[in-house]
PAZA-180090 format. One record per atom (N, C-alpha, C, O, CB): residue number from 1; residue in one letter; atom name; x, y, z. Coordinates in steps of 0.1 Angstrom, whole numbers. Glycine has a CB too. Layout:
! PAZA-180090
+-----+--------+-------+-------+-------+-------+
| num | residu | atome |    xx |    yy |    zz |
+-----+--------+-------+-------+-------+-------+
| NUM |      a |    CA |     X |     Y |     Z |
...
+-----+--------+-------+-------+-------+-------+
This chain:
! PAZA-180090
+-----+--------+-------+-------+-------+-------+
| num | residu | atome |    xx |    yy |    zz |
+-----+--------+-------+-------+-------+-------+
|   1 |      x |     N |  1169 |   603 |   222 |
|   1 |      x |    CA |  1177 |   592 |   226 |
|   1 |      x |     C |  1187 |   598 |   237 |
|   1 |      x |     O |  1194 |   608 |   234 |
|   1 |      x |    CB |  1184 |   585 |   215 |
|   2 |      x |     N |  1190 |   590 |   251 |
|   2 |      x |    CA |  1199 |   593 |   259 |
|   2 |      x |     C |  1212 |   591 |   254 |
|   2 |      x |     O |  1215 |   584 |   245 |
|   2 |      x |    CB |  1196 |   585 |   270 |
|   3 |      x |     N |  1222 |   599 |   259 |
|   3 |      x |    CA |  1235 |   596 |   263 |
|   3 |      x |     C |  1239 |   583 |   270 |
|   3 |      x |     O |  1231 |   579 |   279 |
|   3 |      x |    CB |  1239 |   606 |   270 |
|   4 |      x |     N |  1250 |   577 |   269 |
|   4 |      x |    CA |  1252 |   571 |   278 |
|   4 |      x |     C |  1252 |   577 |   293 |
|   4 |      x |     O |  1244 |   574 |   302 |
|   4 |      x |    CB |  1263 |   566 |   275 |
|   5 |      x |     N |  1261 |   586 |   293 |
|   5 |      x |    CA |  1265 |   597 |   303 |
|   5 |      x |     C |  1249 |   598 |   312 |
|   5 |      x |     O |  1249 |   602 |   324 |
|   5 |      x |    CB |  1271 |   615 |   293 |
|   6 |      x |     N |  1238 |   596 |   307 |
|   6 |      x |    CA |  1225 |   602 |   310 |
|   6 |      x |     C |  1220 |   590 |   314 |
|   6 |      x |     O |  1214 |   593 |   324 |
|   6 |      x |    CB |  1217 |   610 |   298 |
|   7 |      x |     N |  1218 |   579 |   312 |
|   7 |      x |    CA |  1213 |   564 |   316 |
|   7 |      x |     C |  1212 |   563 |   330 |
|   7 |      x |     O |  1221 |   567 |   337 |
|   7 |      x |    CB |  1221 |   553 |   310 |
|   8 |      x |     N |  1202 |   557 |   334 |
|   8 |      x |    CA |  1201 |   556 |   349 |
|   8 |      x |     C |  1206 |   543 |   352 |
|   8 |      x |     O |  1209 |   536 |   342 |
|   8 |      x |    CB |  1187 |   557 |   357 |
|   9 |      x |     N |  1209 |   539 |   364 |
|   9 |      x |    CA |  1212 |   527 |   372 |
|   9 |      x |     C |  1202 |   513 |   362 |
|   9 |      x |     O |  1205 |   505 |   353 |
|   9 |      x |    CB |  1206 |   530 |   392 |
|  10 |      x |     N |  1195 |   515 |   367 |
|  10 |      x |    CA |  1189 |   499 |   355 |
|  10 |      x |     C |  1193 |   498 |   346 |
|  10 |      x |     O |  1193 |   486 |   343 |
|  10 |      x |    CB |  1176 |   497 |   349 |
|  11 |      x |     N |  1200 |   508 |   335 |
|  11 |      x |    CA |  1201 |   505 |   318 |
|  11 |      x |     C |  1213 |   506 |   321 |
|  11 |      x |     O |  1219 |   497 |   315 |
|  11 |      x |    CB |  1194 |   514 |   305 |
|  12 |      x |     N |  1222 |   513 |   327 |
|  12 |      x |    CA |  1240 |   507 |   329 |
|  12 |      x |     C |  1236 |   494 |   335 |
|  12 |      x |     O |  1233 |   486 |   327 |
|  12 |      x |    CB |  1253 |   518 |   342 |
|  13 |      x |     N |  1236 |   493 |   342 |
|  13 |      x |    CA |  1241 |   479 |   351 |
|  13 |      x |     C |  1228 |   468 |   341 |
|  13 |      x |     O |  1233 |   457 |   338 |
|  13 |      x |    CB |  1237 |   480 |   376 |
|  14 |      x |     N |  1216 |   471 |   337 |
|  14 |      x |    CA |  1217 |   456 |   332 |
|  14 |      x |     C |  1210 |   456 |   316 |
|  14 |      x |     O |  1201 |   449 |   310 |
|  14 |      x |    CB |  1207 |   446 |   343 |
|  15 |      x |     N |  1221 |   469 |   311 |
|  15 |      x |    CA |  1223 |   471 |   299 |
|  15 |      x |     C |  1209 |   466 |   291 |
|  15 |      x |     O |  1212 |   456 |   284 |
|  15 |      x |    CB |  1236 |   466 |   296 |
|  16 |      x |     N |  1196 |   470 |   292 |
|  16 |      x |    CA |  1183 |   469 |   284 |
|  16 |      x |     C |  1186 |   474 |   270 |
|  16 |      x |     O |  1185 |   466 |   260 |
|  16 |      x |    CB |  1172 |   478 |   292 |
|  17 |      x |     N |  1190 |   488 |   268 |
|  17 |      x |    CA |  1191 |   495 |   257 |
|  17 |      x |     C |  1203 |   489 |   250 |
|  17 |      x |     O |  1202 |   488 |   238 |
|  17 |      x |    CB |  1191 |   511 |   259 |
|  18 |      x |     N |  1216 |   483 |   254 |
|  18 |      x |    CA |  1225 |   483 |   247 |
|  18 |      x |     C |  1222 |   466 |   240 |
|  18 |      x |     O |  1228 |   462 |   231 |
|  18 |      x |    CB |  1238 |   487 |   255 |
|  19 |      x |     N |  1209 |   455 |   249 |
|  19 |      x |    CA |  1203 |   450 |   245 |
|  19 |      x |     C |  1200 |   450 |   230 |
|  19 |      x |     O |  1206 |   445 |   220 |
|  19 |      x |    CB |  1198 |   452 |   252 |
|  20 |      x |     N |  1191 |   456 |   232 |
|  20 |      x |    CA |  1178 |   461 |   221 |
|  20 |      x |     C |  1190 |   462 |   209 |
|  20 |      x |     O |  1190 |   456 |   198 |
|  20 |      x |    CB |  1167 |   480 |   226 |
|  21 |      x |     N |  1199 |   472 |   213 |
|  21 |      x |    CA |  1208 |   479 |   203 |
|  21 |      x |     C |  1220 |   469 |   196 |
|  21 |      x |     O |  1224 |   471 |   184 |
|  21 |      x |    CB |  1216 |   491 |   212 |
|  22 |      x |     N |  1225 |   458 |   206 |
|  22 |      x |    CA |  1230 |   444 |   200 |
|  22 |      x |     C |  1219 |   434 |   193 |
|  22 |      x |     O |  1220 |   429 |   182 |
|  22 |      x |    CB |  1237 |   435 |   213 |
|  23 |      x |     N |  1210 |   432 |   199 |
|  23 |      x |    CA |  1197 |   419 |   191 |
|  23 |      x |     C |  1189 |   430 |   179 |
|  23 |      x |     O |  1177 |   427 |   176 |
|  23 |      x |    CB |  1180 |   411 |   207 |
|  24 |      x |     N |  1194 |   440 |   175 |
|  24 |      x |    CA |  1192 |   443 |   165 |
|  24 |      x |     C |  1200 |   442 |   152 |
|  24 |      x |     O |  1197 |   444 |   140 |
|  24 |      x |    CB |  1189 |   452 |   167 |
|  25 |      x |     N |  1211 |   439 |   158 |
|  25 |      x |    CA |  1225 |   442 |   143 |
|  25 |      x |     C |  1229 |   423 |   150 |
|  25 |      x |     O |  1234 |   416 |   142 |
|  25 |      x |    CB |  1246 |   462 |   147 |
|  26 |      x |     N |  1227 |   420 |   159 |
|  26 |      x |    CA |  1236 |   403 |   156 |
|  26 |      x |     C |  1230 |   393 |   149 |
|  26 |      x |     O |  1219 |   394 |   145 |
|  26 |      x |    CB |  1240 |   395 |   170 |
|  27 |      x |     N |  1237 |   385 |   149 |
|  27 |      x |    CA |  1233 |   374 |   139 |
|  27 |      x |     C |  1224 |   363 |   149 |
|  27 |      x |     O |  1227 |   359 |   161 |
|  27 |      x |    CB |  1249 |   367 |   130 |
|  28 |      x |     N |  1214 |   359 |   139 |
|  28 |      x |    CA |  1205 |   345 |   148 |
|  28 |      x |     C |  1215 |   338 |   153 |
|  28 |      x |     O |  1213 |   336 |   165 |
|  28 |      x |    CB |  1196 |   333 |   138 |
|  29 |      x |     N |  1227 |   331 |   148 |
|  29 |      x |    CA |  1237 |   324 |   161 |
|  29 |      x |     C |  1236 |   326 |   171 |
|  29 |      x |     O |  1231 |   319 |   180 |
|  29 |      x |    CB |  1249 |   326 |   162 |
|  30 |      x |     N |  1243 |   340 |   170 |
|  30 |      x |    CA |  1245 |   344 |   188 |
|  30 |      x |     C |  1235 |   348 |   195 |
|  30 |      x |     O |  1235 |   351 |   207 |
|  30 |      x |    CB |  1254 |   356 |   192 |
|  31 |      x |     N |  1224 |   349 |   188 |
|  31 |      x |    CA |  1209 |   350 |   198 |
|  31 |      x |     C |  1210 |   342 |   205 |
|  31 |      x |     O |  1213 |   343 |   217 |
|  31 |      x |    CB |  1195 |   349 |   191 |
|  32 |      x |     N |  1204 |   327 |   197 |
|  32 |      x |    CA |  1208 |   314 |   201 |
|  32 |      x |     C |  1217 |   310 |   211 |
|  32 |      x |     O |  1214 |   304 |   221 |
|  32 |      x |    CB |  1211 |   309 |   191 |
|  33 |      x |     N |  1230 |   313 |   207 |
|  33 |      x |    CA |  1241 |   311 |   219 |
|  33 |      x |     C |  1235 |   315 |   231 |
|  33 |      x |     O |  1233 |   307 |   240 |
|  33 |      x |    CB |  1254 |   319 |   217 |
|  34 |      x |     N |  1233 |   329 |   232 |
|  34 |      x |    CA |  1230 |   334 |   244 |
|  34 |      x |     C |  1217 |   330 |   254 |
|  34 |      x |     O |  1216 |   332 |   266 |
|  34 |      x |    CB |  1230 |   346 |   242 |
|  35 |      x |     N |  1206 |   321 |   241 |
|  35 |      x |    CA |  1194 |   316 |   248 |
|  35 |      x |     C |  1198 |   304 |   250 |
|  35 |      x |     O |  1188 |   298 |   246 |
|  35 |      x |    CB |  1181 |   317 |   242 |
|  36 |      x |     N |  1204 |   297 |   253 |
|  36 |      x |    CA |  1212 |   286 |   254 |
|  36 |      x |     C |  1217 |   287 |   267 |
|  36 |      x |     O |  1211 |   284 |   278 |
|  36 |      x |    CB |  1222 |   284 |   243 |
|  37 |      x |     N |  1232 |   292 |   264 |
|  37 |      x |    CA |  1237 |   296 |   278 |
|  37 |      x |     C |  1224 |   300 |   292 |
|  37 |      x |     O |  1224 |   293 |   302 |
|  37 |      x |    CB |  1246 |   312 |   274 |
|  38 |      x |     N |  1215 |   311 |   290 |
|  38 |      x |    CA |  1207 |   310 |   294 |
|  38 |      x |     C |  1197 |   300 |   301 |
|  38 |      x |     O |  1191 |   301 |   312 |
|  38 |      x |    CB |  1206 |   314 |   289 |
|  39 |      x |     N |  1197 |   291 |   293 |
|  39 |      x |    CA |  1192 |   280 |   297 |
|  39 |      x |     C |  1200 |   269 |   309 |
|  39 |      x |     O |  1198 |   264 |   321 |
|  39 |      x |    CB |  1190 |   273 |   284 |
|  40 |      x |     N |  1212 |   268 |   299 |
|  40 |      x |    CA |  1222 |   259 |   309 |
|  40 |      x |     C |  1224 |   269 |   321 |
|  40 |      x |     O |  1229 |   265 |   332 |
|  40 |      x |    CB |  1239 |   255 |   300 |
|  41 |      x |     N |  1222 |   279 |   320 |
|  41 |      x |    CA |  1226 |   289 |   341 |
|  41 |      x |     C |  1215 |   283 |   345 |
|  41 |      x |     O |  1218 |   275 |   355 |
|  41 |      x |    CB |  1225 |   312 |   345 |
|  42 |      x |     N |  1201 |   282 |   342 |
|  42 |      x |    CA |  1185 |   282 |   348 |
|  42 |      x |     C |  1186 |   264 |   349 |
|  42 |      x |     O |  1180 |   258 |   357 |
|  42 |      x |    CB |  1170 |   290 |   336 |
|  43 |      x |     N |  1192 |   261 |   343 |
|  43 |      x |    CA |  1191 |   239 |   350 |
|  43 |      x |     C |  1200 |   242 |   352 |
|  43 |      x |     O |  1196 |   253 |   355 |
|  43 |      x |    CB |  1191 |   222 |   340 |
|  44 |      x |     N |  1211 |   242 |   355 |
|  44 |      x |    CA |  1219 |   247 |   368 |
|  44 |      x |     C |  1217 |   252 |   384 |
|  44 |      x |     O |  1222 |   249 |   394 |
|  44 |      x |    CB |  1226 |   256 |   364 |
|  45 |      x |     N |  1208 |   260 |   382 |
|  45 |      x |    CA |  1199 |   265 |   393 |
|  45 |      x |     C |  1193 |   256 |   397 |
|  45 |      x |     O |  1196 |   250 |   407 |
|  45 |      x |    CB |  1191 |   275 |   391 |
|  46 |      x |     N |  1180 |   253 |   389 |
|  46 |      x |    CA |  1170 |   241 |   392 |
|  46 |      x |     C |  1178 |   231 |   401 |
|  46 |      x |     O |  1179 |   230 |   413 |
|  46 |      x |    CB |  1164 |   233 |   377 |
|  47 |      x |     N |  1184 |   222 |   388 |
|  47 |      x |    CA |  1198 |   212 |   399 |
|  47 |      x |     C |  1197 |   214 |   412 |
|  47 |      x |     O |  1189 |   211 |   421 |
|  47 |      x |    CB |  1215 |   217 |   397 |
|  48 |      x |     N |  1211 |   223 |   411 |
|  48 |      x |    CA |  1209 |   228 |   422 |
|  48 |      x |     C |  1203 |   232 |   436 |
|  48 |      x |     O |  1208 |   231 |   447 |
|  48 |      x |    CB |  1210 |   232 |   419 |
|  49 |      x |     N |  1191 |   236 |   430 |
|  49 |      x |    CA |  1183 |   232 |   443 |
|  49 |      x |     C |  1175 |   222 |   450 |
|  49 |      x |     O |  1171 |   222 |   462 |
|  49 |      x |    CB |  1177 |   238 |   444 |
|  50 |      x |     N |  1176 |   215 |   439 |
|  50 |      x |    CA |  1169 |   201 |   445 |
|  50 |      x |     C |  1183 |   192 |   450 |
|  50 |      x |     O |  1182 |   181 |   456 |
|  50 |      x |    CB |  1159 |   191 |   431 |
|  51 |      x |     N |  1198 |   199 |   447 |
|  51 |      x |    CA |  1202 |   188 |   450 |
|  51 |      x |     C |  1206 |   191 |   467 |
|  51 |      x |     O |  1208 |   182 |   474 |
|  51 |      x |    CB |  1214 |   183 |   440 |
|  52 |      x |     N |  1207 |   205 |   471 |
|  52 |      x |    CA |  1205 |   211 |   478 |
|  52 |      x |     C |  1195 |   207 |   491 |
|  52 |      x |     O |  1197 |   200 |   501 |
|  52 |      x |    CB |  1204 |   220 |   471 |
|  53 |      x |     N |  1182 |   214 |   486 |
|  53 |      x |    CA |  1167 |   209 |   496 |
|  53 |      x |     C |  1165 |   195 |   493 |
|  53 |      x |     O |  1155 |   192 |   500 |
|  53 |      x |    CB |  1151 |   217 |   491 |
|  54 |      x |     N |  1170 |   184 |   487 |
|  54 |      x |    CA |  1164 |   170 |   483 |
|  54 |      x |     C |  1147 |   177 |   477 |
|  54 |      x |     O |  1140 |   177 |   487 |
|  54 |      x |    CB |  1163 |   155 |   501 |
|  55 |      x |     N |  1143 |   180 |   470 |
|  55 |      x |    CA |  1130 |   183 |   464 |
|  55 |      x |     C |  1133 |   191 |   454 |
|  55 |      x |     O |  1143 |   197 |   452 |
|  55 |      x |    CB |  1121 |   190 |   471 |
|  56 |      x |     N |  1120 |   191 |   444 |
|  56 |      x |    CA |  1120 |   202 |   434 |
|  56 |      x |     C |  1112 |   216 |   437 |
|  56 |      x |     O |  1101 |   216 |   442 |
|  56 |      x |    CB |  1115 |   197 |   422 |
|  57 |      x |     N |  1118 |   226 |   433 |
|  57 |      x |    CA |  1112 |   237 |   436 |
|  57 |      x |     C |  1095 |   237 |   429 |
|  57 |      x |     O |  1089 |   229 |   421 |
|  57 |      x |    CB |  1122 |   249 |   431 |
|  58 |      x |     N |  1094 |   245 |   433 |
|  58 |      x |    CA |  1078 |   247 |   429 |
|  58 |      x |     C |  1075 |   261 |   431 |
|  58 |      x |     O |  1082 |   269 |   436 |
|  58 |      x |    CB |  1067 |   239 |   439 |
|  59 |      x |     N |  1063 |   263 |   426 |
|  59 |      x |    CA |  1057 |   281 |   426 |
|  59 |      x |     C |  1067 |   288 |   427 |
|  59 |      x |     O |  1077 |   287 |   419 |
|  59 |      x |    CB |  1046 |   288 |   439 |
|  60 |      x |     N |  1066 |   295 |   437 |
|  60 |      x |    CA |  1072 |   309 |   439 |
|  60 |      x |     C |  1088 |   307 |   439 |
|  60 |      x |     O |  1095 |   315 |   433 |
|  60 |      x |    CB |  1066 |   316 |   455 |
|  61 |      x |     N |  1094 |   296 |   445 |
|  61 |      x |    CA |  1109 |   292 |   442 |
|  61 |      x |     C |  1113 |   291 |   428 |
|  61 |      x |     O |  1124 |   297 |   425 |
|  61 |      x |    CB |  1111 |   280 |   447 |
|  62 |      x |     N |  1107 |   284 |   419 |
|  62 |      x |    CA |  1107 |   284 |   402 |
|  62 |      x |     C |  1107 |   298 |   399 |
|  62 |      x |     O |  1118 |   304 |   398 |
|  62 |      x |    CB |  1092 |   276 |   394 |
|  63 |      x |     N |  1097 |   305 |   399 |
|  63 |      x |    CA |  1099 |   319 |   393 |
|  63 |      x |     C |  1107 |   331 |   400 |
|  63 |      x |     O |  1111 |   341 |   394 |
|  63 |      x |    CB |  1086 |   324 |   392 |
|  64 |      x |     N |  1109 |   329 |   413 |
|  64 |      x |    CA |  1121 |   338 |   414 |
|  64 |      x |     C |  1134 |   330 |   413 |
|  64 |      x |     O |  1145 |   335 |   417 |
|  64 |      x |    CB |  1121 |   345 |   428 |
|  65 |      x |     N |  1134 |   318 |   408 |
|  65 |      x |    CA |  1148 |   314 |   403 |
|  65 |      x |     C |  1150 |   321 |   387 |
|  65 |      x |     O |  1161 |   322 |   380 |
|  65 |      x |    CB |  1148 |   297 |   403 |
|  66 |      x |     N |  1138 |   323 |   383 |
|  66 |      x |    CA |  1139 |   326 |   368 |
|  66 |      x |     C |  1142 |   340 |   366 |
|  66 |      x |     O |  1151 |   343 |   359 |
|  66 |      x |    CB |  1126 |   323 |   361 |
|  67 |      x |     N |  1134 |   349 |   372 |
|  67 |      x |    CA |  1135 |   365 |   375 |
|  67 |      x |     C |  1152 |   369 |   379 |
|  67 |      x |     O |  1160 |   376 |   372 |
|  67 |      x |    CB |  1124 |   368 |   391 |
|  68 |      x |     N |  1156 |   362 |   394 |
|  68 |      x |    CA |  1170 |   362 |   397 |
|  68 |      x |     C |  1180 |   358 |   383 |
|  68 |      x |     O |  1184 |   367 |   375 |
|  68 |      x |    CB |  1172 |   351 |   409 |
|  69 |      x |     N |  1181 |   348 |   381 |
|  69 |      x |    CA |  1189 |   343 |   371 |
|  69 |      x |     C |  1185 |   352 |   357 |
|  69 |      x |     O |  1196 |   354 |   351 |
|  69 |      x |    CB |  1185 |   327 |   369 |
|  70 |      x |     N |  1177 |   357 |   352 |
|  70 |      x |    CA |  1175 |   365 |   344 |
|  70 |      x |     C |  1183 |   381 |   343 |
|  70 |      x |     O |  1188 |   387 |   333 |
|  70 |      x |    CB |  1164 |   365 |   345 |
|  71 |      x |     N |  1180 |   384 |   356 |
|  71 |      x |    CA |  1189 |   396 |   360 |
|  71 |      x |     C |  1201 |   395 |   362 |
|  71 |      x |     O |  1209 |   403 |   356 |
|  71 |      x |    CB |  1185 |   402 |   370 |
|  72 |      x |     N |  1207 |   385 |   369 |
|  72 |      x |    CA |  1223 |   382 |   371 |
|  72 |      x |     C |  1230 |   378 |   353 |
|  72 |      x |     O |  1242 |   378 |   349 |
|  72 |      x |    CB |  1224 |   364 |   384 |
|  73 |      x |     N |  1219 |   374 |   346 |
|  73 |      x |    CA |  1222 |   368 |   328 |
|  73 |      x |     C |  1228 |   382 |   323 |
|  73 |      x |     O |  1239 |   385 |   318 |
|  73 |      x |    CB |  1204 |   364 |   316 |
|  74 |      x |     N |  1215 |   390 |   328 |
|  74 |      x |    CA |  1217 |   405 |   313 |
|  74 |      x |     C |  1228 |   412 |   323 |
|  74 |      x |     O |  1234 |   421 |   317 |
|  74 |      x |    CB |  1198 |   420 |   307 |
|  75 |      x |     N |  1231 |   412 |   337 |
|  75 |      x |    CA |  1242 |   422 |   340 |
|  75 |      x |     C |  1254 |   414 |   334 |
|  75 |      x |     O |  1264 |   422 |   333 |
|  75 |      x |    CB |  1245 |   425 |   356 |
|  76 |      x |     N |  1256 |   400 |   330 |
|  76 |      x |    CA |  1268 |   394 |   332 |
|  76 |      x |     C |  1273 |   398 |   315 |
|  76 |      x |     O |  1284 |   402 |   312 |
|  76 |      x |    CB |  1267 |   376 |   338 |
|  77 |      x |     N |  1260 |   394 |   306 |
|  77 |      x |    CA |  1257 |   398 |   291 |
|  77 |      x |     C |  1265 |   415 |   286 |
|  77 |      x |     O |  1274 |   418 |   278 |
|  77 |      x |    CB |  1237 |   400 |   290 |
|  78 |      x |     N |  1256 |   421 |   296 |
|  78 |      x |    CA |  1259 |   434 |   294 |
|  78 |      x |     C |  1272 |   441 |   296 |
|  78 |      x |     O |  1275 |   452 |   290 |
|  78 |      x |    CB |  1252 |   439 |   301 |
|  79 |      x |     N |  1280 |   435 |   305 |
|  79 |      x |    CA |  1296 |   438 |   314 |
|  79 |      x |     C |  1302 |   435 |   300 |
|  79 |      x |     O |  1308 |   442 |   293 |
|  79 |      x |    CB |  1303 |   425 |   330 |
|  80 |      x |     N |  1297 |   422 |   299 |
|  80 |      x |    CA |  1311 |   415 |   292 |
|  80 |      x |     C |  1310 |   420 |   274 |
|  80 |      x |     O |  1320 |   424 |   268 |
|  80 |      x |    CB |  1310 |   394 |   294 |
|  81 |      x |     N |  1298 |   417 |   270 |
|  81 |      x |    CA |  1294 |   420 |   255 |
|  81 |      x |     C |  1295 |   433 |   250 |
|  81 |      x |     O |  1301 |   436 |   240 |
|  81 |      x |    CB |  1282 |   417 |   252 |
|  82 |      x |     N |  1286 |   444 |   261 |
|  82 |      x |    CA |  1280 |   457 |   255 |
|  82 |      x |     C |  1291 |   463 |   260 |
|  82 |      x |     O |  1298 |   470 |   253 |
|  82 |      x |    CB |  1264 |   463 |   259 |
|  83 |      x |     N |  1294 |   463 |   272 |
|  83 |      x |    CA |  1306 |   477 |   280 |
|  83 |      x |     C |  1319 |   470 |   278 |
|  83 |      x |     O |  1329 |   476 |   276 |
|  83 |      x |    CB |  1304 |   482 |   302 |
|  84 |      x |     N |  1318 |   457 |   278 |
|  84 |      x |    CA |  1332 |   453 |   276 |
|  84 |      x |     C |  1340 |   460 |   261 |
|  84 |      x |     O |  1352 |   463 |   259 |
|  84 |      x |    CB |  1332 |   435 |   276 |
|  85 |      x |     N |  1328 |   460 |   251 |
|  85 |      x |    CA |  1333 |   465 |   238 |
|  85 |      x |     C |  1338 |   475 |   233 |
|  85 |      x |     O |  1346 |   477 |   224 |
|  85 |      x |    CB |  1326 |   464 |   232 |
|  86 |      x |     N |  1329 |   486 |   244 |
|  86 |      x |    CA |  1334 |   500 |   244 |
|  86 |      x |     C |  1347 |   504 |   244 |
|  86 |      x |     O |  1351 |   516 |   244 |
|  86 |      x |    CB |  1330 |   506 |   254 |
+-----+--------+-------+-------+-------+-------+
């Protein structure tokens, strides 16, 4: 197992391992909470862009809204939950 000190750029900034290492010891609540929240950022987005373009996204706009928003989730997750705690 790495060090922190030893972690590369992907697992600091969007904290995978400290992931794994919180959704193993937290409680189903805050799973929940956080797939929630999750949700409410991604219809926010959606929104958003239709209210934006007047249309709904489709293909390739849908899934890199999901990919994006996913990654901006676990750095924001990770700042505040896993390194904020330290």
């Amino acid at each position: 197992m790495k060090n922190e000190k030893d972690s590369g750029f992907i697992a600091r900034w969007f904290g995978f391992a400290g992931w794994r290492e919180m959704s193993a010891r937290a409680r189903i609540v805050t799973q929940v909470a956080y797939r929630v929240f999750f949700m409410i950022g991604l219809a926010g987005l959606v929104i958003g862009y239709g209210v934006v373009t007047g249309s709904d996204p489709g293909g390739v706009a849908i899934v890199s809204m999901i990919v994006v928003w996913y990654l901006i989730f676990q750095v924001m997750v990770n700042f505040v939950f896993i390194e904020g705690s330290r």
